[in-house]
N, C-alpha and C positions, 0 to 999 in steps of 0.2 A: 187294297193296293191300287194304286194309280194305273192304267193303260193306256199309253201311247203311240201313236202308229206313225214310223217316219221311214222315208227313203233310205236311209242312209244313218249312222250312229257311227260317231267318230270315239275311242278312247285314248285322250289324250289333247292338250292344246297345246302342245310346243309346236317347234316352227314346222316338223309335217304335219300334226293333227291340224292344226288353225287353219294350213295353205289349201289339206284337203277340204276343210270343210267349206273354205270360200270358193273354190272350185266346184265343188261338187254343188254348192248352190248357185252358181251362175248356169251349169247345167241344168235349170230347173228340178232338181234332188230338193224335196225339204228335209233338211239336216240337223240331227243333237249331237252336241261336242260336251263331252263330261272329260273333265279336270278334276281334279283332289285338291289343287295348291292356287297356284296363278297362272291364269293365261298367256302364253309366248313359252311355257316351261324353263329347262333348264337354260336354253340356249340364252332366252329374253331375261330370263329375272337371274342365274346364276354361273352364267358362262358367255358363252360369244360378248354381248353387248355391254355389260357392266367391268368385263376386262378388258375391254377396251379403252371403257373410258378413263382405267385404272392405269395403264399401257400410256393415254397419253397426258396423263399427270407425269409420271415418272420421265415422259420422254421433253417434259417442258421442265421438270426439273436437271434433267440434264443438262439441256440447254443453256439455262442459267449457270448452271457449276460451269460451264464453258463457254461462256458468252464475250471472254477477253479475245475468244480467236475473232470474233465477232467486230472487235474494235469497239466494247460496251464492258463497261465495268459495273458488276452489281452488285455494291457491298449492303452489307448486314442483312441477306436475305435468311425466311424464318422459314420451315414448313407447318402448319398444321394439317395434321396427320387425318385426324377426325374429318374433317372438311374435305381432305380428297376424297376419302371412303365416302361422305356423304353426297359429292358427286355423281361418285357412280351409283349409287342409288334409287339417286332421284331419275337418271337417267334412264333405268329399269323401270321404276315404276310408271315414269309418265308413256313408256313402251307401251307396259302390260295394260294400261289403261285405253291404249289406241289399238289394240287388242280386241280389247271388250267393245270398242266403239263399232269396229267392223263385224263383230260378229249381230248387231244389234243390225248396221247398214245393211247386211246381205240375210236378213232375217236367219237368222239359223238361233235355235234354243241351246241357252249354253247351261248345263247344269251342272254345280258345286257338289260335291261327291266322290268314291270311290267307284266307278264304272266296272262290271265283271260279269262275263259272259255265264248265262242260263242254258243255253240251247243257242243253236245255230242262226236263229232272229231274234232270240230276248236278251236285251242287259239290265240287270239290277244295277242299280244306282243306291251306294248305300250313306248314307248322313250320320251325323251323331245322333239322331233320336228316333231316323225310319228309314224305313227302304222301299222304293219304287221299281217298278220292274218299266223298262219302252220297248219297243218293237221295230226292226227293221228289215228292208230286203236284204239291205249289203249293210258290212257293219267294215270298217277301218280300226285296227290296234295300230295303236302311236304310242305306246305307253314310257317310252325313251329307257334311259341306261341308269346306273348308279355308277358312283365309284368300285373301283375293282380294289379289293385286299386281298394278304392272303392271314394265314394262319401265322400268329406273333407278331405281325402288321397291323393292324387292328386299329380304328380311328377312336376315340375318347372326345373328339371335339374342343380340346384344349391344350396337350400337348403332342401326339398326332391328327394333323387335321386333313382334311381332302379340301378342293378348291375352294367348295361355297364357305367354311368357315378362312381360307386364307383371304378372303372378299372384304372379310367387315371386322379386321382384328382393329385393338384399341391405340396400339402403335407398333410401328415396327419392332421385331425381334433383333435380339445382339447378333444370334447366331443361328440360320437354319438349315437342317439338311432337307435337301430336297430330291425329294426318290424318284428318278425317273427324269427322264429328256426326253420326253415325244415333246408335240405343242406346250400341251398344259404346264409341265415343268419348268421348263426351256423362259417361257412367256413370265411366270412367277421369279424364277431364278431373276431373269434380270429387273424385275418392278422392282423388288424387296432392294437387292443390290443395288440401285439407284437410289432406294430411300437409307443407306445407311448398314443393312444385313449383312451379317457377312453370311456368304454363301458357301457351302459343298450342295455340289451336284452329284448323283449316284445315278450310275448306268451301266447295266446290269451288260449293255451287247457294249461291242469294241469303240463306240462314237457318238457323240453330241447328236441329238434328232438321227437317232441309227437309221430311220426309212428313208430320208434324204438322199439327193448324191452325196457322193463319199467326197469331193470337190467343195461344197456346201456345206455340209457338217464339218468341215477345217477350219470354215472363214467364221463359222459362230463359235466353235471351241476355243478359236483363239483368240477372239473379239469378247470373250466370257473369260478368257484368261486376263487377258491387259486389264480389264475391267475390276480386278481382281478376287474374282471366285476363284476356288479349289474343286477340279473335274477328277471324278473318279468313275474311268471306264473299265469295263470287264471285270464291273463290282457287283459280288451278289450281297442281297441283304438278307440276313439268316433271322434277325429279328431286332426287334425294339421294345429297349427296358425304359418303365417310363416313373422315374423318380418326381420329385415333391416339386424343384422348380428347374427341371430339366430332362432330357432324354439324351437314351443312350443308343446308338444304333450302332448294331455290332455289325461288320461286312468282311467279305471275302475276296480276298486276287489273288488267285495261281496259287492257293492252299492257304494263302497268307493273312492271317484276322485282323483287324484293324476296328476298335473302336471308336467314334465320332457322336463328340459332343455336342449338342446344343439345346438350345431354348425350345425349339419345336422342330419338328418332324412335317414332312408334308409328304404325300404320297401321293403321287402324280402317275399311275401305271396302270393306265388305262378306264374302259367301264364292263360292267357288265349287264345285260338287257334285262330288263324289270317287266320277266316272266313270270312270277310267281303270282298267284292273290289274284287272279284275273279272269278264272275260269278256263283256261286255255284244255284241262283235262277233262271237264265238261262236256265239249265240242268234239274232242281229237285232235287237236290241232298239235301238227307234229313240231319239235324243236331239235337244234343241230347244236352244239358246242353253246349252249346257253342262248343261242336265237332262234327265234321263230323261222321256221322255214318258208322261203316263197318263189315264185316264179317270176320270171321279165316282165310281167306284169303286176306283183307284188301281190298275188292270190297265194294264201297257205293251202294246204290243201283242201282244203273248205273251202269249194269254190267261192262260194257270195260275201268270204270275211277275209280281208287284204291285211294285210302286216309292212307297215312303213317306220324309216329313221331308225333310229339306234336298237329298238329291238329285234331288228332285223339282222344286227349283224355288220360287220366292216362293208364298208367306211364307215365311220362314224363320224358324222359332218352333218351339219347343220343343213346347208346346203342340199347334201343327199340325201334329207327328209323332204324337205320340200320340192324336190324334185321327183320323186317320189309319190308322193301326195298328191301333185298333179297328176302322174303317170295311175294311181290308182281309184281316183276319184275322176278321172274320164273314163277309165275302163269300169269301172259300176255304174255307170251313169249310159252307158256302151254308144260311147263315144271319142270317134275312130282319135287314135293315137300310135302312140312309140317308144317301147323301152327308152331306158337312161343308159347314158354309153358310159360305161364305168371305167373305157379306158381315158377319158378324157374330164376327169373330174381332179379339178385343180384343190391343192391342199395348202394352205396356210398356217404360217407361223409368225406372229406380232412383235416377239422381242424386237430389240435392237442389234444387229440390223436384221430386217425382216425377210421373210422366206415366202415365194410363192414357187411351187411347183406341179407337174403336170404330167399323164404318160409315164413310159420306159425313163431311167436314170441308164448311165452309157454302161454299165455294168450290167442291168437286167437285159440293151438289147444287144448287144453283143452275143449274153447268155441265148437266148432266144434265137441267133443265129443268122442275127444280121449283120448286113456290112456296113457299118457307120461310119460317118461323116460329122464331125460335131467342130459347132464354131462356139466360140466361147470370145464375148470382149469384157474387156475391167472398166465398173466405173472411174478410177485413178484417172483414163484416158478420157473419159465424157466432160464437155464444154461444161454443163447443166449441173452434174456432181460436184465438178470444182469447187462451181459458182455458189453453191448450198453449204459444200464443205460438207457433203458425203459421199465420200468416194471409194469406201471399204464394198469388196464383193463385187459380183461380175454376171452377167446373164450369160447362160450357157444350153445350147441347143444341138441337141440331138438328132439328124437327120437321115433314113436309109440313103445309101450310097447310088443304088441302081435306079429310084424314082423319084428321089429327090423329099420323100414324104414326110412332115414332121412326126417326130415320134417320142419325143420328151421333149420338155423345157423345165429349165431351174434356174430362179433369178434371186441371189441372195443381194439384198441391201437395202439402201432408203425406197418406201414405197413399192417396195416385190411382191407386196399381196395384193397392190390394182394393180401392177404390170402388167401380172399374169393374165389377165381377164384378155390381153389382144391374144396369147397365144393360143387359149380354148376355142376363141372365133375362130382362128388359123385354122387349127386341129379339125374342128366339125365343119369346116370347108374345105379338108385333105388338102391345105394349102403345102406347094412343093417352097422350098430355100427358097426359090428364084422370086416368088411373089412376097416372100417378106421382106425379102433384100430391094427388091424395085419399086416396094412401094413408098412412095416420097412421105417419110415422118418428120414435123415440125422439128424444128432448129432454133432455142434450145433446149430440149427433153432428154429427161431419163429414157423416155422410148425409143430414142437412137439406137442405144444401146443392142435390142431387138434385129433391128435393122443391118447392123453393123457386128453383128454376132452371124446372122444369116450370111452376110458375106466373108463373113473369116473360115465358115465351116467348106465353102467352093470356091474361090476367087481371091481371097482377100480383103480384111478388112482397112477400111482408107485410115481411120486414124489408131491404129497403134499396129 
C-alpha cells in the first residue's frame, strides 16, 4: 500500500470540502480531497445549480404562457422537455469541470474513491480494485447528506423519487404528489406545475415553507393556489403503495384518510448526514441526532479532524459548508479567524415568487422577548414591480423597538433571493432602521422596497 504524507485530507468535494480545500491551500497546507462521485457534490451536480437552471426554464416558460400582458403574442409555442433537462446538465457539468480545474490551479491531490478514517491521521482511500491508505495532521469530514425517508416512504427511483431522479425524468408527469414544502419541494412543486403537472403538495406542519414567516408562507400558498395546485397542510403521510403505473399515498387530517393519486411520488422532507461507512467509530468521533458533533470552530471532538456542511447537522445550506470550510480550514492551518454567525445566515427559496430570508420571523422575536417594531412595504406599491409586472409579495423587517437593531428580514417575490444579500451586510454591520432608511437606494429598484419597509416600521413609509 501506497503512503502519503499531507497537511490536511479533506473527505468530501461538495461546496464545503472543495472551498476547504482551496483555502486550506492558499494557507500553504498541501491538501487531498477524496470524492466517491464528482466534484462540487450534491449541491454542484444534483441540487443548488442544476435547479436552478431547471427554475429558470420554467420561469421563461411562464413567461411566454403570459407574454400578451406583455403586449407580445406568441402562438404555436412547443416545449421540448428533453432539452430543458439537458440544460441543466450541461450546466452541472461544465461546473464540476471548473471544479477540477481549481483543484489542479491551487495544487491540491484530488483522489476518486471512497475516503474513511483508519486512525485519527490515516484515511484509506478505497477504488474498485485497491485501497490506499494517506496520512494527515488535520483531516476535514464534508461528506454531505442524503435524502431523508422514513419507513413505507421508501424511494424505488421510479415511482417514489427524491430530487436527483425528479432532475432528469423523460417528461413531465400527469400528476405528482409532492411530500414536503421546505425549499426542495416548494422549488419542484412549482417547475413540474409550470411544465404542465398537476400538483398536490403534502405538509405535514400547518403551512406552505412551515419555517418561513407565517406572512410569507400566505403569499406562496396562495400564489401555488391560483396557479393551480392542490395544498394539503396538517397532512401526515402514513405511507406509499406503489402499483405498476401509479402510486398511491395514503394521508392523514384531524383522523381523517384520504388517499391521493398519481403518476409519482416525490419526497422532499428533508436529508440526513452521510455518517455511516466513514470510519467515524474508529476514531471516536461523537455524533448527535444523525450529525457529527462540533465546536464554533467546526472541531469534533478529535481535536485535529473538523466536521463541515450538511454532516454536521442544521442548516443545511450550501452556503453554510462553505462557510464553514473556510472557518475550518484557517483554524487547522491556525490561522487567526472567526466562527459563522448562525444568526445571520440567509435562506432561500427559488420557486415563483422567490423567498429570501434572514434572523428572528416576528413570531420567534416577540417569543424571545422582544419589543418589535416591524415595517413591511408590497411590491403592488413599487415603481420597478409595476414596471416588470411583479408585483405579488412584500419585503418585511423586523426591528428591536428600544435600539433600533435589525433582527429579521423576509422578502417574498421577484428576485428575494439577491435582495436578501443587502440585509446580511445590514445584519453583520448591526445596521439600526434609521441607516437602512437613509440610505439613498437607486430609483427604479426592487431595492426601494428595503428602504421603504425600514421606514414604515418607525416613521412612515413615503409611497403606500
Amino acid at each position: 500500500m501506497a503512503h502519503k504524507n499531507y497537511d490536511c485530507i479533506i473527505l468530501g468535494g461538495g461546496p464545503g470540502g472543495y472551498v476547504a480545500a482551496i483555502r486550506a491551500s492558499q494557507l500553504g497546507l498541501k491538501v487531498a480531497i477524496i470524492e466517491k462521485e464528482d466534484l462540487g457534490g450534491i449541491c454542484l451536480n444534483w441540487g443548488c445549480i442544476p435547479t436552478k437552471a431547471l427554475l429558470k426554464n420554467a420561469e421563461v416558460l411562464h413567461t411566454i404562457k403570459n407574454s400578451k400582458k406583455y403586449g407580445i403574442i406568441v402562438d404555436g409555442y412547443s416545449v421540448d422537455f428533453p432539452a430543458n433537462i439537458k440544460r441543466s446538465r450541461q450546466v452541472a457539468e461544465r461546473l464540476s469541470k471548473g471544479i477540477g480545474f481549481l483543484m489542479k490551479k491551487n495544487n491540491i491531490d484530488h483522489f476518486h474513491g471512497l475516503g474513511k478514517l483508519i486512525d485519527r491521521n490515516t484515511v484509506s482511500i478505497e477504488k474498485k480494485d485497491k485501497t490506499e491508505n494517506i496520512k494527515a495532521d488535520k483531516i476535514i469530514i464534508a461528506t454531505g447528506a442524503r435524502p431523508k425517508t422514513f419507513p413505507g416512504m421508501e424511494l424505488d427511483g421510479s415511482r417514489v423519487i427524491g430530487a436527483r431522479e425528479a432532475m432528469t425524468l423523460e417528461k413531465p408527469p400527469k400528476e405528482m404528489i409532492v411530500i414536503g414544502s421546505g425549499a426542495i419541494g416548494s422549488e419542484f412543486a412549482y417547475y413540474y406545475n409550470v411544465f404542465g403537472t398537476k400538483i398536490r403538495l403534502v405538509e405535514m406542519l400547518d403551512r406552505v415553507l412551515p419555517l418561513e414567516d407565517k406572512d410569507v408562507s400566505k403569499v406562496v400558498e396562495n400564489s401555488f393556489k391560483k396557479s393551480g395546485m392542490k395544498i394539503y397542510t396538517s397532512t401526515k403521510v402514513n405511507k406509499i403503495e406503489v402499483l405498476k403505473t401509479k402510486v398511491k399515498v395514503h394521508t392523514e387530517r384531524n383522523g381523517k384518510v384520504e388517499v391521493l393519486e398519481g403518476e409519482k411520488a416525490l419526497i422532499a422532507i428533508g436529508v440526513t448526514g452521510n455518517i455511516e461507512n466513514i470510519g467515524l467509530e474508529n476514531v471516536g468521533i461523537k455524533t448527535e441526532k444523525g450529525s457529527i458533533a462540533i465546536n464554533e470552530f467546526n472541531q469534533t471532538n478529535i481535536s485535529n479532524i473538523y466536521s463541515i456542511g450538511d454532516v454536521s447537522g442544521p442548516p443545511w445550506l450550501a452556503h453554510v459548508a462553505s462557510a464553514q470550510g473556510h472557518v475550518a480550514a484557517e483554524h487547522a492551518a491556525s490561522h487567526s479567524n472567526r466562527p459563522v454567525d448562525y444568526s445571520n445566515i440567509p435562506g432561500c427559496t427559488y420557486c415563483q415568487p422567490q423567498v429570501g430570508s434572514l434572523g428572528l420571523t416576528e413570531e420567534q422575536a416577540v417569543d424571545k422577548g422582544f419589543d418589535v417594531k416591524v415595517g413591511k412595504f408590497e411590491f403592488r406599491a413599487s415603481g420597478k414591480a409595476m414596471a416588470t409586472g411583479d408585483t405579488t409579495g412584500f419585503v418585511k423587517l423586523i426591528f428591536d423597538k428600544k435600539y433600533g437593531e435589525l433582527l429579521g428580514a423576509h422578502i417574498v417575490g421577484s428576485e428575494a433571493t439577491e435582495l436578501i444579500a443587502e440585509l446580511g451586510m445590514a445584519k453583520a454591520l448591526e445596521t439600526t432602521w434609521e441607516e437602512l432608511a437613509l440610505t439613498v437606494h437607486a430609483h427604479p429598484t426592487l431595492s426601494e422596497a428595503i428602504m421603504e419597509a425600514a421606514l414604515d416600521a418607525f416613521t412612515g413609509s413615503i409611497h403606500q
